[in-house]
C-alpha positions as CSV (number, residue, x, y, z in Angstrom):
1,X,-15.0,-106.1,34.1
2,X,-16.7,-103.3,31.8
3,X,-14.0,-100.5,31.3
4,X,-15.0,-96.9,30.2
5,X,-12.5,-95.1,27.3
6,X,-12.4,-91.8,28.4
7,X,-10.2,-89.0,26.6
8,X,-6.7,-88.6,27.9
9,X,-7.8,-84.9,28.9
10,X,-10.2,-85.9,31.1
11,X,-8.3,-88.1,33.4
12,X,-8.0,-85.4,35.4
13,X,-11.6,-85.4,35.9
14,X,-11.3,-88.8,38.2
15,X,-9.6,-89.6,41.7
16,X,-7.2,-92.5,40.2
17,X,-7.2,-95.5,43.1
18,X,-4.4,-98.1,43.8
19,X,-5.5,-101.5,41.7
20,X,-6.9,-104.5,43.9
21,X,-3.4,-105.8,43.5
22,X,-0.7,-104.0,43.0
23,X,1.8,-105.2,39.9
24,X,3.9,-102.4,39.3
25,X,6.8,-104.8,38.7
26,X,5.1,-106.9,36.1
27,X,4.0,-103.6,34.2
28,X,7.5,-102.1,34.0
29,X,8.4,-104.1,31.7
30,X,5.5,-103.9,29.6
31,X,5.2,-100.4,29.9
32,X,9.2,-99.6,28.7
33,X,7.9,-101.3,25.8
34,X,5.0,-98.8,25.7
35,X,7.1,-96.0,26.0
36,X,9.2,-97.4,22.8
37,X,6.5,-97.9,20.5
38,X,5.7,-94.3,21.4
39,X,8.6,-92.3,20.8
40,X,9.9,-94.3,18.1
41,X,6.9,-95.5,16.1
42,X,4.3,-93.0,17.2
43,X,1.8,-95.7,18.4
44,X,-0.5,-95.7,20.7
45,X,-1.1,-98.2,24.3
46,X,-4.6,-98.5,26.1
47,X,-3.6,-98.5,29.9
48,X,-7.0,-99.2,31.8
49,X,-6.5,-98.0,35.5
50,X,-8.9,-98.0,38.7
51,X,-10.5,-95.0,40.1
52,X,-12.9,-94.8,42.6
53,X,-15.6,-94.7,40.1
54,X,-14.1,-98.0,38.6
55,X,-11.8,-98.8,36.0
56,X,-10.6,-96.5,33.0
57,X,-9.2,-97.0,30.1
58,X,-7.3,-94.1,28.2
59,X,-5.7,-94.6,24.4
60,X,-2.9,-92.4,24.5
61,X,1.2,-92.5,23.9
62,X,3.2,-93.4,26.6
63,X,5.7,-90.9,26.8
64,X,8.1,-92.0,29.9
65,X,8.4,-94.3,32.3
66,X,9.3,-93.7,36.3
67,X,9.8,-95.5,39.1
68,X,6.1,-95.4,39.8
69,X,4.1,-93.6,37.5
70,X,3.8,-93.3,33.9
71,X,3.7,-90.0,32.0
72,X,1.4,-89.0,29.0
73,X,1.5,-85.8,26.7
74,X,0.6,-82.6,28.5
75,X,2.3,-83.9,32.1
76,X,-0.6,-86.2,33.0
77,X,0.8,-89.0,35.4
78,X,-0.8,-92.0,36.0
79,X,0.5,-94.5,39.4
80,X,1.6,-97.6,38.2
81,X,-0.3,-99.1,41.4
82,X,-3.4,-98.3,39.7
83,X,-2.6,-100.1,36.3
84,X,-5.1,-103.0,35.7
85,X,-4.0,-104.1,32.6
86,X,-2.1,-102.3,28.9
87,X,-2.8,-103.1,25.5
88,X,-0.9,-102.6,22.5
């Protein structure tokens, strides 16, 4: 699966799709730690999601964490149904 880095600006620019399969609860957890590394550390997590021009992949800090989405600088959400996979 060929992902395209895009600038975190620019995810705007695409309609973000739900993920083949949906695992929201297995990114949680992965994504609180995300969210840590973030704020405390100032680091940065690729979070590849699907749009309907096929999967994303944004390097950016993950600045909260909701029930279903995540939240980047500048209010940018992304669904956590659309996550295909995170890298620290």
């Amino acid at each position: 699966m060929f992902e395209k880095l895009i600038p975190k600006e620019a995810i705007g620019d695409y309609h973000i799709v739900q993920a083949e399969e949906d695992r929201s609860t297995y990114w949680k957890e992965q994504l609180n730690y995300a969210v840590r590394l973030g704020n405390e550390f100032k680091s940065k997590t690729t979070v590849t999601f699907n749009t309907s021009e096929g999967p994303k992949s944004v390097e950016t800090t993950v600045w909260s964490l909701t029930e279903n989405y995540i939240s980047l600088k500048g209010g940018i959400l992304i669904p956590l149904n659309s996550i295909i996979d995170v890298h620290f």
